[in-house]
C-alpha positions in Angstrom: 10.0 -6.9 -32.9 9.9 -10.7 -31.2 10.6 -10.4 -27.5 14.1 -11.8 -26.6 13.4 -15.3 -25.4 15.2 -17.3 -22.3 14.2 -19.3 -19.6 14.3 -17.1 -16.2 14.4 -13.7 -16.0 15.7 -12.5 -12.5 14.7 -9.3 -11.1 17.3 -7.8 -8.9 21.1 -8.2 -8.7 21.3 -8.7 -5.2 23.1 -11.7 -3.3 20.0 -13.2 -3.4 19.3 -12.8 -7.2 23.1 -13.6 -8.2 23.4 -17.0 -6.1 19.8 -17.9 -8.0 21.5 -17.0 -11.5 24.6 -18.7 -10.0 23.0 -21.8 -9.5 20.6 -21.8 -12.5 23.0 -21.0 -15.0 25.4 -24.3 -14.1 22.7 -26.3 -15.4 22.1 -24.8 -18.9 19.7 -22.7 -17.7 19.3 -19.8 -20.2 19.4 -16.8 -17.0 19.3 -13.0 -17.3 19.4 -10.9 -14.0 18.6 -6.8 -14.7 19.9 -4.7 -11.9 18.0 -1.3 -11.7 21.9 0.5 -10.1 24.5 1.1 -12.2 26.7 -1.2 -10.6 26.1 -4.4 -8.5 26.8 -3.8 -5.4 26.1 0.0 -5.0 24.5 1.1 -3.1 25.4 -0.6 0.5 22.5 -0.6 2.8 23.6 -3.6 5.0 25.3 -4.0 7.5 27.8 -6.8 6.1 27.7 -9.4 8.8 27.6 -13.1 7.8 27.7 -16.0 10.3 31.0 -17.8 9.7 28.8 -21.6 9.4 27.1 -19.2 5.8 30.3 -19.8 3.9 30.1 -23.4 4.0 26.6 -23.9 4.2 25.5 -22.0 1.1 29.6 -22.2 -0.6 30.3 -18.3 -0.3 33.6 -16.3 -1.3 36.0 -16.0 1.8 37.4 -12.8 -0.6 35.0 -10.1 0.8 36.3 -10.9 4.3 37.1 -7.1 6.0 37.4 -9.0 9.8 36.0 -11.1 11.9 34.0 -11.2 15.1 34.3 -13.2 18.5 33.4 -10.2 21.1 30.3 -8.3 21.2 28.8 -5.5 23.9 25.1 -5.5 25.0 24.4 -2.1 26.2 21.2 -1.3 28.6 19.0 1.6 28.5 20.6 2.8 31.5 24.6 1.7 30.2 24.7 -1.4 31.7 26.8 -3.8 30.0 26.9 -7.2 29.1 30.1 -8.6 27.5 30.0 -12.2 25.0 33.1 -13.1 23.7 33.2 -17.0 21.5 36.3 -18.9 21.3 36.2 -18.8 17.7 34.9 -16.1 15.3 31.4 -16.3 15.3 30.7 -14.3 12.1 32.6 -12.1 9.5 32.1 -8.7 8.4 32.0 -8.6 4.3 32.4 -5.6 2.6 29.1 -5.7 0.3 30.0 -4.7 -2.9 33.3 -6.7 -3.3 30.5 -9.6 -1.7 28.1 -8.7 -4.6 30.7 -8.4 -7.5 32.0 -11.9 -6.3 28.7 -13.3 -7.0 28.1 -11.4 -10.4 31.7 -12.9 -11.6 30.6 -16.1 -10.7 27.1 -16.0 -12.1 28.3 -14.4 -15.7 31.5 -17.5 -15.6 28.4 -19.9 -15.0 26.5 -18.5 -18.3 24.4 -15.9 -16.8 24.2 -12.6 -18.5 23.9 -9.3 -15.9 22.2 -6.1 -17.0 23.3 -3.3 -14.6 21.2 0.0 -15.0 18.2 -2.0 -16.3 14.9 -1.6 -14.7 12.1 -3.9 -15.0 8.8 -1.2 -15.1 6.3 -3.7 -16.0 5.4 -8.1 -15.9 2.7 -10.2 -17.5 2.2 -13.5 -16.1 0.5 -15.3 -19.0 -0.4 -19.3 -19.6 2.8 -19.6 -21.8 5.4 -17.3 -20.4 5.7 -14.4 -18.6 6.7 -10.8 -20.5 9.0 -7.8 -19.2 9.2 -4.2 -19.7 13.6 -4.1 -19.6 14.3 -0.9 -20.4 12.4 -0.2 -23.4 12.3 -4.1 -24.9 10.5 -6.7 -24.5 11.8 -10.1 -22.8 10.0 -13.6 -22.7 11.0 -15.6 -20.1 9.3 -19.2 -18.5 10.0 -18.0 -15.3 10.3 -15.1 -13.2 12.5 -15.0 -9.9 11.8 -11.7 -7.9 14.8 -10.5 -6.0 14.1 -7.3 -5.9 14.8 -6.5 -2.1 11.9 -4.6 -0.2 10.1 -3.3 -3.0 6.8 -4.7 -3.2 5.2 -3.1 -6.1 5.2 -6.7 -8.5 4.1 -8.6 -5.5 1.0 -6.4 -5.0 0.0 -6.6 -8.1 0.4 -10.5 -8.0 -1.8 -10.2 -5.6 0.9 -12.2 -3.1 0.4 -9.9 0.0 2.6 -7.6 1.8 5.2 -7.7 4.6 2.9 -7.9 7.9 5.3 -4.4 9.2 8.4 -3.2 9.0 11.1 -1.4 10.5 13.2 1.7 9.7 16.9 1.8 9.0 19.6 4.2 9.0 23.5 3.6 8.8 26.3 4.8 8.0 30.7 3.9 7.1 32.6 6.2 8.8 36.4 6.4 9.4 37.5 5.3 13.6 40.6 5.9 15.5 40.7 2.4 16.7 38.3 -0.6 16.3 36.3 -1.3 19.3 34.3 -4.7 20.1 30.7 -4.5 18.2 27.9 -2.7 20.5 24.8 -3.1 20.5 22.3 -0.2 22.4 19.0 -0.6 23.5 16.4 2.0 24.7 12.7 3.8 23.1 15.0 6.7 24.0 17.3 5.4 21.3 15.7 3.0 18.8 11.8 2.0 20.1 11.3 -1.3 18.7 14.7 -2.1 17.8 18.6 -1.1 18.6 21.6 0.7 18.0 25.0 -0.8 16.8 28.6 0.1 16.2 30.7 -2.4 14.3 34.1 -2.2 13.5 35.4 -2.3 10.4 39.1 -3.0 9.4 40.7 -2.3 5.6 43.7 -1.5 4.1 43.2 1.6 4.2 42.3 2.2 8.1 39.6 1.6 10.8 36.3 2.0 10.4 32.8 1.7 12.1 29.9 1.1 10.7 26.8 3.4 13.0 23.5 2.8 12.8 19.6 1.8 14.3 17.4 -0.5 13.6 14.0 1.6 14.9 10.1 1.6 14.3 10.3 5.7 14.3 12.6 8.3 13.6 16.0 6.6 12.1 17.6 9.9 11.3 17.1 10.9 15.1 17.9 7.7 16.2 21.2 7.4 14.3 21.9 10.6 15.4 21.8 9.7 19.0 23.4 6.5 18.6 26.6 8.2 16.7 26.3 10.9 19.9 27.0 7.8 22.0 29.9 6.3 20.5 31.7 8.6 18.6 33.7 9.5 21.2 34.8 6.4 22.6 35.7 5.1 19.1 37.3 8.2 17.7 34.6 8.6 14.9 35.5 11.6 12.1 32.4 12.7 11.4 31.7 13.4 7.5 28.4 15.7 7.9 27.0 12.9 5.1 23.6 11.5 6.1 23.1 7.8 6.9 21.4 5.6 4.2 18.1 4.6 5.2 16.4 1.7 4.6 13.0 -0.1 4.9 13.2 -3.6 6.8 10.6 -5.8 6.1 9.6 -8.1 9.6 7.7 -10.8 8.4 6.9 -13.1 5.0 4.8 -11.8 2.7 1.3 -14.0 2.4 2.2 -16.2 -0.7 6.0 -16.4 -2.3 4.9 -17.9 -5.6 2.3 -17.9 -8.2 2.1 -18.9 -11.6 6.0 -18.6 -13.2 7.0 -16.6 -10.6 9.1 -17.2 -7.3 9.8 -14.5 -5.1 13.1 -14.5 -2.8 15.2 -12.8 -0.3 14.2 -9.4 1.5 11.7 -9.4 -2.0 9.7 -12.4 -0.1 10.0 -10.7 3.4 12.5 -13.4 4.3 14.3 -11.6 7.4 15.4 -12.0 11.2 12.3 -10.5 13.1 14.8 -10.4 15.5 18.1 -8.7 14.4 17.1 -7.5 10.7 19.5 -9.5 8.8 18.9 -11.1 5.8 22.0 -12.1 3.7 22.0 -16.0 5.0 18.0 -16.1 5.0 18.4 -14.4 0.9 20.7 -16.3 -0.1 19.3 -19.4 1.2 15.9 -19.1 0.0 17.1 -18.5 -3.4 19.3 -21.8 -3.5 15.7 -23.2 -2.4 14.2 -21.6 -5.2 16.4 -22.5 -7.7 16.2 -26.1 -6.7 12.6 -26.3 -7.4 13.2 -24.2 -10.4 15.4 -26.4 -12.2 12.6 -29.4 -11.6 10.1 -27.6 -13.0 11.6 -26.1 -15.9 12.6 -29.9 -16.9 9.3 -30.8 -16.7 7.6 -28.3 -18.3 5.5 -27.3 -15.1 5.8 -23.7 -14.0 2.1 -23.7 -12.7 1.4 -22.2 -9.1 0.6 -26.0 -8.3 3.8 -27.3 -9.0 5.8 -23.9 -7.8 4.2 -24.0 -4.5 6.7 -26.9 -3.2 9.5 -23.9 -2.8 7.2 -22.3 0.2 7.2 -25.6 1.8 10.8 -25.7 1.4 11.6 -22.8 3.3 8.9 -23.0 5.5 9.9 -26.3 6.5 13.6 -24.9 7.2 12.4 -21.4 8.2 8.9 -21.4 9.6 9.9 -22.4 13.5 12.6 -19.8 13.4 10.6 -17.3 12.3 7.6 -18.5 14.7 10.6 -17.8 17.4 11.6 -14.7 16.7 8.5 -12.6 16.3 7.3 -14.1 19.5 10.3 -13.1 21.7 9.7 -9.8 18.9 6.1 -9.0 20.5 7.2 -9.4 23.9 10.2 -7.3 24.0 9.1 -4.5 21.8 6.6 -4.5 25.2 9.1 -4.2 27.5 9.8 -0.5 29.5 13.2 0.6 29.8 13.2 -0.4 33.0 12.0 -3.8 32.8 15.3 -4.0 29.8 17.9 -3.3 32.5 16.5 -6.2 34.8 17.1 -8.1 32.6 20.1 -7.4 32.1 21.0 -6.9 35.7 19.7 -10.5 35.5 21.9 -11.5 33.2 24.9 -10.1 35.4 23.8 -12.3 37.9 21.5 -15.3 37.5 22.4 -17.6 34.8 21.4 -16.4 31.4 25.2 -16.5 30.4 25.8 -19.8 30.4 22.0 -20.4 28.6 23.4 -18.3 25.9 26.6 -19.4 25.3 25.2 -23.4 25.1 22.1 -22.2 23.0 23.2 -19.1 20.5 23.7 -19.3 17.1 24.1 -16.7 14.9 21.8 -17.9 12.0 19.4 -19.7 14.3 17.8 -18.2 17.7 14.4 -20.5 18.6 16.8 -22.9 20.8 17.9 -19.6 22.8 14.4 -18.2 22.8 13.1 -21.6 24.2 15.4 -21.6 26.9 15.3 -18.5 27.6 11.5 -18.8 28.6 12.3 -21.6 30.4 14.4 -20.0 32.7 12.0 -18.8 35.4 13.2 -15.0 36.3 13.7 -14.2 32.6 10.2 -15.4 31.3 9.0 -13.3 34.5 10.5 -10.1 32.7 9.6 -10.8 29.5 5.4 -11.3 30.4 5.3 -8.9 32.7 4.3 -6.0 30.2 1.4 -8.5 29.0 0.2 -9.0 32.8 1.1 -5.5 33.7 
């Protein structure tokens, strides 16, 4: 039997994936996406926040709005806490699988066809097209668009390199008395080489908070400890369920295309050294990635050559902001516990405030970085480990 022909074959039904179908589908572009779940959507590992500039930048669907955010809580190692509060909401959190199934609809009215279910188990790139293992057939497709989150199985074996490191995740929904501002905990006692957060949730059916860490070791014990600290406070009702974990890739991996093949989103490494999240980065990168796509399938060129002017796309968008982060990254995963709560006594009293209230952005942190070690006391703090 022939192998089902079309023209891209997308590996993943993420938000990533399903804004690439999206997009590729509006201009006659033959698109299958094959989703390994059984629904799109399910299961939720993410957080859920989106920066409220992502819905018009990248055209997203207001209708997985839950509530927004103006107010966050920085929390020291030691409880000290810093309070930032925006005029206007800053970002919104989505619930993800009304977010996902959004997308979906939208990719299937623009002519996309969705395979939920449907794992992709094998890929040959050849000179012609590339072939798929779906389930147990065979599909031909003229180019492949891995969005398969952080699973890097296809990209080893593409020889296209690795996430540089990564970081743990664990989180978890769970109902609240009353929704607090969002928190965010820092300590090694808590989350080494990350942090803890609390956000709160608001649907129809009650108040909820979403728990969980961000940590190089130990996410179960550091979800634990972080659910200790609030659940209280916010009036959590534990369930006894476990958090859903996560891997969280911190850095690009070496080479995001090769012959026929573009690789996206979390799939690509394409996440916030600093603060883990990846739905704006995804989602941009595949409306990058489709741009070059539709080029080359026009013109018939799907070589590596030709392909290659997507990593200079988001490089050239990406590539200081990721710079940025993993610098400030290295120097305060250095930092002791003590050396976090000077700065945050610092921030209490010399300045940093109003630095971060003229510099922050939600989708974009080198301008606050840079300022940041401008400012003489803080860029004290943050290379003293390094000349410690």
């Amino acid at each position: 039997m022939s192998a089902l022909q079309l023209d891209v074959l997308v590996v993943g039904g993420g938000p990533a994936g399903l804004y690439a179908a999206e997009r590729l589908a509006k201009r006659g572009i033959s698109t299958l996406v094959c989703e390994e779940h059984a629904a799109v959507g399910a299961p939720v590992h993410c957080t859920g926040i989106l920066a409220s500039e992502s819905f018009d930048v990248l055209g997203l669907p207001h209708g997985a709005t839950l509530n927004t955010l103006t107010t966050a809580q920085f929390v020291s190692p030691s409880g000290l806490r810093i309070p930032y509060s925006t005029p206007t909401p800053v970002a919104a959190v989505i619930d993800r699988v009304v977010f996902d199934q959004i997308l979906a609809q939208r990719a299937e009215a623009a002519g996309a066809e969705i395979r939920v279910g449907t794992r992709v188990s094998l890929v040959e790139t050849g000179p012609s097209s590339v072939r798929a293992l779906v389930g147990e057939h065979w599909i031909s497709a003229r180019l492949l668009i891995m969005a398969c989150g952080a699973n890097y199985a296809f990209q080893r074996r593409f020889g296209l390199g690795v996430p540089r490191s990564y970081l743990h995740t664990a989180q978890r929904e769970l109902p609240a008395r009353h929704a607090g501002d969002v928190e965010l905990h820092f300590g090694q006692d808590l989350a080494p080489g990350g942090f803890g957060w609390a956000v709160p949730i608001v649907r129809e059916s009650g108040t909820y908070v979403r728990v969980g860490v961000m940590t190089s070791t130990d996410p179960l014990g550091g979800y634990a400890r972080m659910l200790a600290r609030v659940a209280g406070p916010w009036g959590i009702k534990q369930t006894g369920e476990p958090p859903r974990q996560k891997l969280l890739p911190l850095g690009a991996i070496d080479r995001t295309y090769a012959d026929r093949t573009l690789v996206v989103g979390d799939a690509a490494g394409l996440v916030k050294p600093t603060t883990g999240g990846g739905i704006h980065y995804s989602m941009l990168s595949a409306k990058l990635a489709s741009h070059v796509a539709v080029s080359a399938l026009e013109m018939d060129r799907l070589d590596a050559g030709t392909l290659a002017s997507y990593e200079r796309a988001w490089r050239d968008q990406l590539g200081e902001e990721f710079t940025e982060q993993r610098s400030l990254r290295e120097l305060v995963t250095r930092l002791s516990d003590r050396e976090v709560d000077s700065f945050f006594e610092l921030a209490r009293t010399d300045g940093i405030m109003p630095i971060v209230r003229k510099t922050a952005q939600f989708n974009h942190h080198r301008h606050l970085i840079r300022a940041l070690l401008r400012h003489p006391p803080a860029r004290k703090i943050l290379f003293r480990s390094m000349l410690g």
